[in-house]
C-alpha positions as a LaTeX table, in Angstrom:
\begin{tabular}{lrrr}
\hline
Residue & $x$ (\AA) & $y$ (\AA) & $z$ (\AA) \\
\hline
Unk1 & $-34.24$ & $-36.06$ & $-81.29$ \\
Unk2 & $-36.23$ & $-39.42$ & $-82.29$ \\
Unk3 & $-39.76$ & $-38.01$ & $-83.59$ \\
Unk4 & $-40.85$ & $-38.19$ & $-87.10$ \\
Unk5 & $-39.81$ & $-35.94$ & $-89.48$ \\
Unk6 & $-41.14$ & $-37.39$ & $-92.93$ \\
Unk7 & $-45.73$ & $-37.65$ & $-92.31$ \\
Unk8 & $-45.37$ & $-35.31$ & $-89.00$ \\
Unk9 & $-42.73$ & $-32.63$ & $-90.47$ \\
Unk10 & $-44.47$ & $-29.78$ & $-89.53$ \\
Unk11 & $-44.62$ & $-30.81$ & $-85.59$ \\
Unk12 & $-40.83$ & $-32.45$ & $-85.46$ \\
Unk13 & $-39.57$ & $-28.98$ & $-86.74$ \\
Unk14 & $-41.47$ & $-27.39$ & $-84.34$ \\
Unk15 & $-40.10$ & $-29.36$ & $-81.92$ \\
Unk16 & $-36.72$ & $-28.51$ & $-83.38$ \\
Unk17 & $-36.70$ & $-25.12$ & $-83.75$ \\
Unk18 & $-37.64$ & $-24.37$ & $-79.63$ \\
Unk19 & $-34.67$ & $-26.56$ & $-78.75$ \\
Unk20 & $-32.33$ & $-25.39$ & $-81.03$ \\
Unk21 & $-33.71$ & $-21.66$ & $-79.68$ \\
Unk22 & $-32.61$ & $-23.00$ & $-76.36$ \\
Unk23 & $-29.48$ & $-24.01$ & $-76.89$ \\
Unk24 & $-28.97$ & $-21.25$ & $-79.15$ \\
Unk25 & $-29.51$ & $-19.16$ & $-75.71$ \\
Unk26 & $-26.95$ & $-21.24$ & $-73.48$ \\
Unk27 & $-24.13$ & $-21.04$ & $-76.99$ \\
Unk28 & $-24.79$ & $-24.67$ & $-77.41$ \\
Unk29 & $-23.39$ & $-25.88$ & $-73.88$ \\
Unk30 & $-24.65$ & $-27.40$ & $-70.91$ \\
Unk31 & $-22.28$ & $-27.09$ & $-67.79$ \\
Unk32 & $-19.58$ & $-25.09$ & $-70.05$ \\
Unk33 & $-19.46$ & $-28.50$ & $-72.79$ \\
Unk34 & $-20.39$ & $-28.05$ & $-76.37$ \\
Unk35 & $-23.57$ & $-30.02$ & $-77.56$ \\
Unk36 & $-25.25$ & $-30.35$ & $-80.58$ \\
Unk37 & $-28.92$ & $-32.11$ & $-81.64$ \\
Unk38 & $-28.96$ & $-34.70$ & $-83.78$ \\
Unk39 & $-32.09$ & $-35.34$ & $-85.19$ \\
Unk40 & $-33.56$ & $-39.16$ & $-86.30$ \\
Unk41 & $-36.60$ & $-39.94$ & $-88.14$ \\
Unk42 & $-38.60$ & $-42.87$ & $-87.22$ \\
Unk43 & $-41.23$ & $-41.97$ & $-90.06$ \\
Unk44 & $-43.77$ & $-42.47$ & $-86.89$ \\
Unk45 & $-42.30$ & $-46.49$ & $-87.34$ \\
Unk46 & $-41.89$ & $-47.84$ & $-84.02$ \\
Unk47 & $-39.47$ & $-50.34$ & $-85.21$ \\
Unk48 & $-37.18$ & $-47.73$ & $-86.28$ \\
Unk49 & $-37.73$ & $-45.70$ & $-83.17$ \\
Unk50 & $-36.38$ & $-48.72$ & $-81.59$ \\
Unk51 & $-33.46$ & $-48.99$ & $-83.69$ \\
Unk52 & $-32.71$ & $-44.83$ & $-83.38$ \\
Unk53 & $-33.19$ & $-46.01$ & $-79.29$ \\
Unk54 & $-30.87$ & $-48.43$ & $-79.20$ \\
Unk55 & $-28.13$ & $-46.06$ & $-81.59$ \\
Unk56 & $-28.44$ & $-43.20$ & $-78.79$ \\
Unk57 & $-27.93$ & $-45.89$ & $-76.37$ \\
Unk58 & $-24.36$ & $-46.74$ & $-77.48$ \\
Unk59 & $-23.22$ & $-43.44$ & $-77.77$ \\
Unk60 & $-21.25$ & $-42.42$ & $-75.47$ \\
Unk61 & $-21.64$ & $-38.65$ & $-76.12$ \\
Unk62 & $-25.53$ & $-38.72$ & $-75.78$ \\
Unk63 & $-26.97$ & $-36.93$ & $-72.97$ \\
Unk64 & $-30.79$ & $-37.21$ & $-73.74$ \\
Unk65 & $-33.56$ & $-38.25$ & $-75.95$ \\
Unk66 & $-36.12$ & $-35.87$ & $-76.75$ \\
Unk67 & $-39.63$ & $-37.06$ & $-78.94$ \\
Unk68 & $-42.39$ & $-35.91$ & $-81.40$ \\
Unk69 & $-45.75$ & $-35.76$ & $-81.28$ \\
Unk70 & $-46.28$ & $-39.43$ & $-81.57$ \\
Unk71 & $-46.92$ & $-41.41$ & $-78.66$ \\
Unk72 & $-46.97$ & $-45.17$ & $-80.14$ \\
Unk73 & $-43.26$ & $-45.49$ & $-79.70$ \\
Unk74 & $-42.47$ & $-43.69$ & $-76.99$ \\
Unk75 & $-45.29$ & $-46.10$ & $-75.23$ \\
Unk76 & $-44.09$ & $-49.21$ & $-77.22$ \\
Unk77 & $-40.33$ & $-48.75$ & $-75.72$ \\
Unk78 & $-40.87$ & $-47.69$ & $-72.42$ \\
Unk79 & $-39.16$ & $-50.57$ & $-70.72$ \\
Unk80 & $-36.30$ & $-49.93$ & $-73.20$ \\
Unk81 & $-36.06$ & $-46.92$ & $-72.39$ \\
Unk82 & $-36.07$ & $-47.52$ & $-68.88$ \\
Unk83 & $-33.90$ & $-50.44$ & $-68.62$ \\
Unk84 & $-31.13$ & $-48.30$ & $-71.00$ \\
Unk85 & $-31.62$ & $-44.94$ & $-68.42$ \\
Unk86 & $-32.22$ & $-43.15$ & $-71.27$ \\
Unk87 & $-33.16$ & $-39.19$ & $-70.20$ \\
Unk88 & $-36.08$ & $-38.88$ & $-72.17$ \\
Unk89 & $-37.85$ & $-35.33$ & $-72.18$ \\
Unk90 & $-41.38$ & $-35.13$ & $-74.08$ \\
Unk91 & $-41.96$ & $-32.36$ & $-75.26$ \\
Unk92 & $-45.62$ & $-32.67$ & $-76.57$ \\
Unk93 & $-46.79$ & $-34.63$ & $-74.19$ \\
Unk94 & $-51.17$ & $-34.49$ & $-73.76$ \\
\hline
\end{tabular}
């Protein structure tokens, strides 16, 4: 989870807590494999969005991105996003 979690805490553990409920539901595994969220603050920075972007790309293990309330970096990486096929779910989108 990329989303800012330092001016915007309220939202991002909002945001938190209804997909942690989720996977509390499913035991924490999609299609039988264990998974865990890792949150990442970006401080609503697009820079370091960018930089948390590019870290999710090289893992191996990731299997989506999910966002805050803030739409500047979501918007500011799109093509990065794109270009690294990065599943990226929105939860507060308007």
């Amino acid at each position: 989870m990329d989303a800012d979690f330092t001016g915007s805490r309220s939202s991002s553990l909002a945001i938190e807590q209804g997909i942690r409920t989720a996977l509390d539901m499913a035991d924490y595994q999609i299609g039988g494999k264990p998974v865990d969220l890792i949150r990442m603050d970006h401080r609503g920075n697009s820079r370091q969005s960018l930089e948390n972007l590019k870290a999710i790309e090289l893992d191996a293990g990731a299997l989506a991105v999910f966002c805050g309330l803030h739409s500047p970096p979501v918007l500011a990486h799109l093509d990065f996003i794109h270009e690294a096929q990065l599943l990226f779910l929105d939860p507060w989108a308007a």
